[in-house]
C-alpha positions in Angstrom: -13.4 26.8 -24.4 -11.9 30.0 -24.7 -13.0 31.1 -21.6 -11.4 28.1 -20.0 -8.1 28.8 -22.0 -8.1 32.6 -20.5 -8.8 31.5 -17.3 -6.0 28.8 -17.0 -3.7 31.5 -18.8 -4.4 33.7 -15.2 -3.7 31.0 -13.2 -0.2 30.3 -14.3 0.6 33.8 -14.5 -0.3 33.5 -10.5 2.0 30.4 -10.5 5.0 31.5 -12.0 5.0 34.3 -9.5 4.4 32.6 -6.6 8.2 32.9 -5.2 8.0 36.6 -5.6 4.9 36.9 -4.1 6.0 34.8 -1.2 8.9 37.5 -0.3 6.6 40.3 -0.3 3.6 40.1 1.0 2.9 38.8 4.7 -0.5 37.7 4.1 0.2 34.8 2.8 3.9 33.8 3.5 5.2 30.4 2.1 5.5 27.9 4.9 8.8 27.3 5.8 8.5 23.7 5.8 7.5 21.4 2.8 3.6 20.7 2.8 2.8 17.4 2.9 2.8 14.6 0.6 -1.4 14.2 -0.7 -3.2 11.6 -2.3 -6.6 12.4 -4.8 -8.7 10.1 -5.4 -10.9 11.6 -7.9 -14.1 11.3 -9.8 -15.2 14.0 -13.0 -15.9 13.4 -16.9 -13.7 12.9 -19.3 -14.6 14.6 -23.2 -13.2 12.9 -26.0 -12.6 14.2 -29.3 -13.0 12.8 -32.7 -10.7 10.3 -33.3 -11.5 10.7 -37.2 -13.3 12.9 -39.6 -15.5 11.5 -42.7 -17.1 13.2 -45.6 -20.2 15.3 -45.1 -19.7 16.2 -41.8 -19.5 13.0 -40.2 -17.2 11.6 -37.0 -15.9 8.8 -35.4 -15.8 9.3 -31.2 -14.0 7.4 -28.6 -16.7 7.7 -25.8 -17.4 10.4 -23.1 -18.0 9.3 -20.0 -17.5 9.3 -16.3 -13.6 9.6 -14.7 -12.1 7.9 -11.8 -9.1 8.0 -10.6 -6.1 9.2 -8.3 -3.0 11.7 -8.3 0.2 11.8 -6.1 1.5 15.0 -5.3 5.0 15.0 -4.1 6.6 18.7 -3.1 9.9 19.3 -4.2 10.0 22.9 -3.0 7.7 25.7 -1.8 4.9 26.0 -4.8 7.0 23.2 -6.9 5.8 19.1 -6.9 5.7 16.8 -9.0 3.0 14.7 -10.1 1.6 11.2 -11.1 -1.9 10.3 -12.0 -3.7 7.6 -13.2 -7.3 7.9 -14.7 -10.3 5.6 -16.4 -12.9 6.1 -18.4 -15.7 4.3 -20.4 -18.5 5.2 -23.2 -19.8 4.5 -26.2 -18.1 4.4 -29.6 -20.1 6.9 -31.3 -20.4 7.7 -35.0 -21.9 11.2 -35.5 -23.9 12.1 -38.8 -25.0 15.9 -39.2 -28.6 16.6 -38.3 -29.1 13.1 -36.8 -26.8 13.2 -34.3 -24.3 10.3 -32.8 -25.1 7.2 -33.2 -23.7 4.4 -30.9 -21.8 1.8 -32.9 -19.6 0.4 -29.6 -17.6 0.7 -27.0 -14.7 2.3 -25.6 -12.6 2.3 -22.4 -9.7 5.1 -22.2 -6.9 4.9 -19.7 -5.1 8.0 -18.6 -1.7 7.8 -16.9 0.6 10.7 -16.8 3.7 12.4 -15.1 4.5 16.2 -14.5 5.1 19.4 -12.5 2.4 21.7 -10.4 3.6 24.8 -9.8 1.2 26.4 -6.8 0.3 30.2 -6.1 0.3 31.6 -2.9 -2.9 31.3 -1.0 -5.9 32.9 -0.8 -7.4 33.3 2.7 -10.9 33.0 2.8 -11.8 32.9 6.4 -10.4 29.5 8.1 -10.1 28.2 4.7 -7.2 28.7 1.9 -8.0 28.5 -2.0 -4.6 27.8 -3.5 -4.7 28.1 -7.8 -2.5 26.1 -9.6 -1.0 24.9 -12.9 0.0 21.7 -14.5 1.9 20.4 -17.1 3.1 17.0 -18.2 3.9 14.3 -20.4 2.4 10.7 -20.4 0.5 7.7 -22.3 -3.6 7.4 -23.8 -4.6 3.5 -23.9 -7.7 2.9 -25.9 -9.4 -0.1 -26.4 -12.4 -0.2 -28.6 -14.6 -2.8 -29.1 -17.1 -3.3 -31.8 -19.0 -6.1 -34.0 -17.5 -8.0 -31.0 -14.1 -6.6 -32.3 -11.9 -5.3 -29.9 -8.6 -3.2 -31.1 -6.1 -1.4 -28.4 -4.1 1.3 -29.0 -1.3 3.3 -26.6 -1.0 6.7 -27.6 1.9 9.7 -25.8 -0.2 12.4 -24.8 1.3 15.7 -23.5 -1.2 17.4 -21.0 -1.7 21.0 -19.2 -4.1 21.7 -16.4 -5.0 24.5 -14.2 -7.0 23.9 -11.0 -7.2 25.3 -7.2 -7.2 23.2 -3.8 -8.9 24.4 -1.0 -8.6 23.5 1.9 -11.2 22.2 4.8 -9.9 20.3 8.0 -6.2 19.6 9.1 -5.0 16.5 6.2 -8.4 16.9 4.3 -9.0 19.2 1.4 -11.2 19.5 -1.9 -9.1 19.8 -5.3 -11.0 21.0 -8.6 -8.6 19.9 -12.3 -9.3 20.9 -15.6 -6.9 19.0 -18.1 -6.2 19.0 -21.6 -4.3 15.6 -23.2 -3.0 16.3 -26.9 -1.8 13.5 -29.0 -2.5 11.7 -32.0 -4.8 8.7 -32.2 -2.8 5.7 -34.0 -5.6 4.9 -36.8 -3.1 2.2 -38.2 -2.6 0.3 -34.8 -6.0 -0.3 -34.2 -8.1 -0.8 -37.5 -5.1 -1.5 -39.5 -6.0 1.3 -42.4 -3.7 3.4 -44.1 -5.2 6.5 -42.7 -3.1 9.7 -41.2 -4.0 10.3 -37.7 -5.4 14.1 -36.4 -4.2 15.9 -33.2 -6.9 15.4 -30.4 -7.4 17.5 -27.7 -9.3 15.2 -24.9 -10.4 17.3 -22.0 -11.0 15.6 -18.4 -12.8 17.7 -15.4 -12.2 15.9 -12.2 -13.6 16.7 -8.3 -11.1 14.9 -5.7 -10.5 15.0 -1.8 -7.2 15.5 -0.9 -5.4 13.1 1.5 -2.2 14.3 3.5 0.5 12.2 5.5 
């Protein structure tokens, strides 16, 4: 995780000189128009975290599992847009116990949708492609719902989120983007099981692969 932190570090220090970079260097001058506004449907695997910790090492999960879903990418300037995205995920409800492992006690569908800023790098030519690093940052809403003993419990959640990534791109209105984000918030324990417990700070990671549209 560490690595993925120092690597993400990099990439906005890239970002947040992007305008600089643009006036010196002719390699890879900003466009003097606006790129276009791109649509990414996405697929990847989201990683939950515990939503609570027990005694003796054991843990309550909210379900790994694949990620689909879309972002809008709207510029606003060179190397600034804004963002919207909208993700789901299922898994299992997993109880973990030391040794044995996790042990499957439900399931769980996890909703992702978010707002915020990407702020781009210049590019990187790589023959008659460009790989373009970038950073995210936001603000938006988890949605939960848990279902167990033929119980199900819901929960909305704010999340705030970072991301770093890189788009590359392949044919005129068609490129690849790669996203590593991290959503933090709390898990609202008392909403969904209605017991007096505090909840932690959870940091749920989602990977994504997506094609990006232009028009």
């Amino acid at each position: 995780m560490c690595s993925f932190i120092r690597l993400g570090s990099a990439i906005a220090a890239l970002a947040l000189a992007a305008p600089l970079a643009a006036q010196t260097t002719t390699t890879a001058a900003t466009p003097a128009t606006l790129p276009l506004v791109e649509l990414s449907p996405y697929v990847g695997y989201f990683l939950a975290s515990n939503i609570a910790e027990g005694p003796l090492g054991t843990s309550l999960t909210s379900g790994s599992g694949a990620l689909y879903g879309a972002q809008l990418r709207i510029p606003i300037v060179p190397a600034v847009a804004v963002v919207g995205n909208f993700g789901y995920s299922t898994g299992k409800l997993t109880f973990g116990v030391p040794i044995l492992g996790g042990v499957s006690v439900g399931d769980a569908k996890t909703f992702l949708y978010d707002g915020g800023v990407q702020l781009s790098a210049p590019a990187l030519a790589r023959g008659s492609t460009a790989l373009i690093p970038f950073v995210q940052a936001g603000v938006g809403g988890i949605r939960r719902e848990l279902t167990a003993a033929g119980l199900t419990s819901k929960a909305d959640n704010l999340a705030w989120n970072v991301g770093f990534g890189a788009d590359m791109q392949i044919v005129q209105g068609i490129g690849v983007r790669i996203l590593m984000k991290d959503y933090i918030g709390k898990f609202d324990i008392r909403e969904t099981t209605g017991l007096d417990i505090d909840s932690r700070t959870m940091n749920d990671w989602a990977l994504s692969v997506g094609v990006n549209l232009s028009f």
